[in-house]
C-alpha positions in Angstrom: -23.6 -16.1 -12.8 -26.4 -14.5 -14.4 -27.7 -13.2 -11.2 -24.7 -11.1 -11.4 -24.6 -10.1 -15.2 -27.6 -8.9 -14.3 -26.3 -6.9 -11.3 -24.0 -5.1 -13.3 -26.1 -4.4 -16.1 -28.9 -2.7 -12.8 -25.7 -0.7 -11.7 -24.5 0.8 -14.4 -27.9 2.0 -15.8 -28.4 3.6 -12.3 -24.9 5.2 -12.7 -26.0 6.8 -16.0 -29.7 7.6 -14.6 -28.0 10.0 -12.5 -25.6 11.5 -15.0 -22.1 10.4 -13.6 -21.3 7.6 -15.9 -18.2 6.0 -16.0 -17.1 4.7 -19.2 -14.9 1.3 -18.9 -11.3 2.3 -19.7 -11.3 1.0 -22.9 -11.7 4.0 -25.9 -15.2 3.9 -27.6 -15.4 4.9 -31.3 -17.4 8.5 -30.6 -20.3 7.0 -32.6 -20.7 3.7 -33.1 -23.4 2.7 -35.9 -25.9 0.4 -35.2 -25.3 -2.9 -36.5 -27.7 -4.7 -38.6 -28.1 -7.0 -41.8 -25.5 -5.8 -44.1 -23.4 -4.1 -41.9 -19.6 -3.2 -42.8 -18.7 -2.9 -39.2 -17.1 -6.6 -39.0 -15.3 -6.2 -36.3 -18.7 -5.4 -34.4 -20.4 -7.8 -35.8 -18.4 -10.7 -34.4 -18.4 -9.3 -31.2 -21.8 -9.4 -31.2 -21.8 -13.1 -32.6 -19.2 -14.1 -30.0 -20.8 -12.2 -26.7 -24.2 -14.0 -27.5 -22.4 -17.2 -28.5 -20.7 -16.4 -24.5 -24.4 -15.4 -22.8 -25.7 -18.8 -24.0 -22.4 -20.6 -23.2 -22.8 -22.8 -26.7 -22.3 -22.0 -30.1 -25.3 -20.1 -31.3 -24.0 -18.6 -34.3 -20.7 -18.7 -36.9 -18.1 -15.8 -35.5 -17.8 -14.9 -39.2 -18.1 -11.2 -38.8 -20.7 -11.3 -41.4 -24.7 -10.1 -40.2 -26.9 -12.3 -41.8 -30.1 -13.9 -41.4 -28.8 -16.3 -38.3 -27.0 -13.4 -36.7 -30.2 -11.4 -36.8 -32.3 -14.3 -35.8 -29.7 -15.1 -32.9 -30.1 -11.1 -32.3 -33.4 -11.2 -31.8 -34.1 -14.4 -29.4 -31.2 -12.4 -27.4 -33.4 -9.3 -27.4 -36.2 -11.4 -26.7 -34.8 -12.8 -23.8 -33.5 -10.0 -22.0 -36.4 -8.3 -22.4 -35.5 -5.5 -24.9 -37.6 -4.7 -28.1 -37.0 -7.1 -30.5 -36.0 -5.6 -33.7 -33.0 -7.8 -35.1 -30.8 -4.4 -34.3 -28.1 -4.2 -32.1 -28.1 -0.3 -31.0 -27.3 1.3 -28.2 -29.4 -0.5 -26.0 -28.5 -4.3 -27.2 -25.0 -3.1 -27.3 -24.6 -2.2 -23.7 -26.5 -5.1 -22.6 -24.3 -7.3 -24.4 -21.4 -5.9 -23.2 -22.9 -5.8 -19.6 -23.5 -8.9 -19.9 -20.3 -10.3 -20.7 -17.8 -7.9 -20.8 -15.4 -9.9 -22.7 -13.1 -7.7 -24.1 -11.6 -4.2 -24.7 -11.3 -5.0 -27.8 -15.5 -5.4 -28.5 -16.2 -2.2 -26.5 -14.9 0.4 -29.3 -17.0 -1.9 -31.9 -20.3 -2.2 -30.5 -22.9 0.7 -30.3 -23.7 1.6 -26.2 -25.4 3.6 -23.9 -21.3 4.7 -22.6 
């Protein structure tokens, strides 16, 4: 399963390397902020609770919709294990490898910060 998490994740960054990207058909908010201690964007922030509660398969975090301290630490062992800089944020970069990685629902994609 990860093998092919990862597979997608290889596929769509070579899709956007080229410049043809192809955005799922779910509507993105034009600019997503990133999300971070404090934000207001609680819609994103429980989609990023839930999709790394999913990517672990366990309950890492409360789906409160609230980015605290566990939601940032839980951010950051992600990061870490993905291999992405490990700043506690979820940008662009953790966004679309969240959603990459689990692609759980239209509903997260217009909440979460991405690369498309």
């Amino acid at each position: 399963m990860q093998t092919l998490k990862r597979a997608a994740l290889v596929a769509a960054t070579a899709v956007i390397g080229t410049g043809i990207a192809f955005a799922p058909s779910a509507t993105a908010s034009p600019k997503v902020a990133n999300i971070s201690v404090g934000s207001s964007n609680h819609h994103g922030v429980w989609c990023v609770q839930a999709g790394i509660n999913a990517h672990y398969g366990k309950k890492v975090v409360d789906t409160d919709g609230k980015f605290g301290s566990d939601t940032r630490k839980a951010v950051r062992k992600y990061q870490s294990n993905e291999g992405l800089p490990v700043d506690g944020i979820v940008g662009p970069q953790t966004g679309s490898h969240l959603w990459a990685d689990n692609s759980y629902s239209d509903y997260c994609y217009k909440y979460l910060p991405t690369t498309y």
